[in-house]
N, C-alpha and C positions, 0 to 999 in steps of 0.2 A: 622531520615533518610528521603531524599527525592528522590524524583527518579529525573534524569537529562535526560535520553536519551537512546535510543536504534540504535548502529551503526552496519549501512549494507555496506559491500561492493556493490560497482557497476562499470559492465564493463564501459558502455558509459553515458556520463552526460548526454547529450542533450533526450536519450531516458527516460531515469530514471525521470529526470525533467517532461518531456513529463507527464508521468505516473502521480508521484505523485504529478505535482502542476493541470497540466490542466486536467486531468480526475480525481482523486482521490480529488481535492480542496483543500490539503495541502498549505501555505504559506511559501516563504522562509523568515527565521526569518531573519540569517548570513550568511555570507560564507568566508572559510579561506582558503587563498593560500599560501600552504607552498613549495615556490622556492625550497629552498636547499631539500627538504625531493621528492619532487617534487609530491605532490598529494593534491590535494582539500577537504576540509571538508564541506558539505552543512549541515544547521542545517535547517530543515523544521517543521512546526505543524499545526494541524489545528485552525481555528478559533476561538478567542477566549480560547484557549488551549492551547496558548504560552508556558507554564510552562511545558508540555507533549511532548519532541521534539521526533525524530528520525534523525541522524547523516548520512547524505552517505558519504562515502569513497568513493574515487576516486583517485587510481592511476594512474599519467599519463601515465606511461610507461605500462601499463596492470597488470592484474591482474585475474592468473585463479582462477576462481567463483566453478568448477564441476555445480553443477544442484541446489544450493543458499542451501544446506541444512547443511552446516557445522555448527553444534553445535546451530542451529536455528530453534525454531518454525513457529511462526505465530507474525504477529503485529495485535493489533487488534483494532478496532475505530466505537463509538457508533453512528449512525446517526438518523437523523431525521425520514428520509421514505426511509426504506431499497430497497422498490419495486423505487423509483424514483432514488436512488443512483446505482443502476443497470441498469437502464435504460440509464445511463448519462454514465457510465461506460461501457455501448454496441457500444453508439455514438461514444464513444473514442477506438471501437476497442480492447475492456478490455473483453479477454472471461471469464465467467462467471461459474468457472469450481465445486461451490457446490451453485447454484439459493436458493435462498429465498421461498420456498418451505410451510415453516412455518410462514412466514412472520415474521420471527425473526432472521435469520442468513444464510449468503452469505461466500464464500471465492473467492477471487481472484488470482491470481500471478506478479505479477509485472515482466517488461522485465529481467531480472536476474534471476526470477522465487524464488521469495522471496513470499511466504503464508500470503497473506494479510485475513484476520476475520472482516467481516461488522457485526453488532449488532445490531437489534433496538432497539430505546430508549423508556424506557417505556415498555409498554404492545405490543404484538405481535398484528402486521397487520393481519386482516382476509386471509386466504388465497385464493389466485388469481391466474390468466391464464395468462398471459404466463409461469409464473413462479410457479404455482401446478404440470402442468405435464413436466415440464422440465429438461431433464437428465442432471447428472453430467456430465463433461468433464477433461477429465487428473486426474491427482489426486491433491490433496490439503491440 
């Protein structure tokens, strides 16, 4: 068995994009337009990680999301330096609703408010300021 992919709906492309190519550093591998069905498939991954995709959906015609949590956890993605991927993730207006606290694990939400999981790779980063006393936000 190998894993292929994990597919999330999304209401709007352009923001979704937004999110997971320029603030989260995802790459788009493909992308498929199906006319007659009328909704796009984007397959993105990260770096390196080609084989590890995640699928967006996108109906053109819309598509109610409720609050992204239909029969869905979390995605989750190992990075290099959890405190600098947060950082890049503040720049892009990404609140930071469970900080890195331990210097080993973040959650996000994506515009859809889909429960993204940062990981550090490795042993945990010492813990540091801004992110030791920084409250949660929303939930995650």
């Amino acid at each position: 068995m190998k894993y292929l992919h994990t597919m999330l709906r999304i209401s709007d492309k352009e923001s979704s994009l937004n999110f997971f190519v320029n603030a989260l550093g995802l790459k788009e591998v493909r992308t498929i337009d199906v006319e007659e069905g009328r909704f796009s498939l984007i397959f993105l991954a990260a770096e390196g990680n080609e084989e590890s995709q995640i699928e967006l959906t996108h109906n053109w015609d819309g598509d109610d999301l409720g609050n992204g949590s239909r029969n869905f956890g979390h995605l989750a993605y190992e990075v290099e330096n959890i405190y600098k991927m947060c950082t890049h993730l503040m720049e892009h207006n990404v609140i930071i609703n469970r900080p890195p606290r331990d210097g080993r694990m973040a959650f996000v939400r994506s515009p859809d408010n889909i429960s993204i999981e940062l990981l550090q790779a490795g042993n945990s980063l010492e813990p540091a300021e801004p992110w030791l006393s920084m409250e949660n936000t929303g939930h995650w």
